[in-house]
LUMDREN-118807 format. One record per residue (C-alpha): residue in three letters; y, x, z. Coordinates in steps of 0.02 Angstrom, whole numbers. Layout:
<sites>
{Ala {Y X Z}} ...
</sites>
This chain:
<sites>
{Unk {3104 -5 614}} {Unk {3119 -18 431}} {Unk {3142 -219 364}} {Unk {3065 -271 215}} {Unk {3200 -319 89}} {Unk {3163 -371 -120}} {Unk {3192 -182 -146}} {Unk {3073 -112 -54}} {Unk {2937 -250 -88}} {Unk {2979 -218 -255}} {Unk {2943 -21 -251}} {Unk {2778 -64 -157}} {Unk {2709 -176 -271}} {Unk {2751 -73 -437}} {Unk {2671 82 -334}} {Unk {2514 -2 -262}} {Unk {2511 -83 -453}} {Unk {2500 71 -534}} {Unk {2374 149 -412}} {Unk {2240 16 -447}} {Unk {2263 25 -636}} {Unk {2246 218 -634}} {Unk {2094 172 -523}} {Unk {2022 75 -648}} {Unk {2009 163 -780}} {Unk {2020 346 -732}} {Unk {1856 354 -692}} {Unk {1699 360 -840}} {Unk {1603 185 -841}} {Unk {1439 184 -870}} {Unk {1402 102 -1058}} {Unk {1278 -41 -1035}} {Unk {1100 -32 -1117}} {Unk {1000 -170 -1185}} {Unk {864 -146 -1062}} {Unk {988 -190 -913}} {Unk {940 -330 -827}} {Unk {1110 -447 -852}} {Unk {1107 -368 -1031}} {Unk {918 -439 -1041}} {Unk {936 -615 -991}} {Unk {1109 -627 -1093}} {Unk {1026 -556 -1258}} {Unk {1160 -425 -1268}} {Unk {1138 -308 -1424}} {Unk {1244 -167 -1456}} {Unk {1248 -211 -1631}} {Unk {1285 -385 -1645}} {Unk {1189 -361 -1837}} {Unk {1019 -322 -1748}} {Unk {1022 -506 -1655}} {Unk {884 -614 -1633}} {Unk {940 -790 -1715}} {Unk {778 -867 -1707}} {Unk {793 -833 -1498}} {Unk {987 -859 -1493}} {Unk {1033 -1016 -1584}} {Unk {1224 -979 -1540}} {Unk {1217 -815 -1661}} {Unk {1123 -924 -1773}} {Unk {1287 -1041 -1814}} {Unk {1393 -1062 -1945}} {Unk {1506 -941 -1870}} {Unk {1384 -821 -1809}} {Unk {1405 -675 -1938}} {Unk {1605 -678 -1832}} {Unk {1541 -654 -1681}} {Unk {1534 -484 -1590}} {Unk {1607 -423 -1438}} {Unk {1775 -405 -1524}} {Unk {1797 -556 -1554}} {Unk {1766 -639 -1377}} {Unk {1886 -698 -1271}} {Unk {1817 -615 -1128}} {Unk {1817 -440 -1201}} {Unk {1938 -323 -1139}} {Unk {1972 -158 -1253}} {Unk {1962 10 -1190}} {Unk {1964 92 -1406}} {Unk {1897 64 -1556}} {Unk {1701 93 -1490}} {Unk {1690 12 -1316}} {Unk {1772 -114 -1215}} {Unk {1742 -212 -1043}} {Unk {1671 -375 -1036}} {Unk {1666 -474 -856}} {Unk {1480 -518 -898}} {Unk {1442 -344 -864}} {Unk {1547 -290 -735}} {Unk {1583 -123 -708}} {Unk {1500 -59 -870}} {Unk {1574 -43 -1040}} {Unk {1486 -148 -1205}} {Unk {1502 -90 -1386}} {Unk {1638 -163 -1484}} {Unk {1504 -220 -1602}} {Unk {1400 -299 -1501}} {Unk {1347 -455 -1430}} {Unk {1271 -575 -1304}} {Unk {1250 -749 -1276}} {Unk {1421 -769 -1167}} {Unk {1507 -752 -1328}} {Unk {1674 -872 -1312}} {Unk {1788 -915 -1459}} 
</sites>
């Protein structure tokens, strides 16, 4: 019966590790639209120029013209067009977009 020693935890972890990341992200995610239903009700817009401000005060701020998916805290980057955002999970969002869950 094999023991489990540091090494071999080690190896397992790195291994399993790398397995979920290749999981993640070896597969095509779907690109959100604005007529999703979480896109919808957050006032996501793939370009965050095209916003509402009169419906979405936030956008409306002083610092609104920063504020796009890039700039989030919650946006994750995939490349320069499209990222992941936990708002929208398991879909990617334009880098130049925006919703109402924007965080500094």
């Amino acid at each position: 019966m094999n023991k489990l020693n540091r090494r071999n935890f080690l190896k397992t972890t790195a291994v399993a590790g790398s397995g979920l990341l290749i999981a993640r992200f070896s597969h095509a995610q779907e690109i959100i639209t604005e007529d999703d239903g979480t896109a919808v009700a957050m006032g996501y817009a793939a370009d965050h120029t095209t916003v509402d401000t009169a419906k979405w005060s936030k956008k409306a701020g002083p610092d609104g013209a920063k504020q796009q998916c890039t700039t989030c805290t919650l946006y994750q980057k995939i490349d320069d067009e499209y990222g992941l955002c936990p708002i929208f999970a398991g879909k990617r969002v334009h880098a130049s977009g925006w919703c109402n869950g924007w965080v500094a």
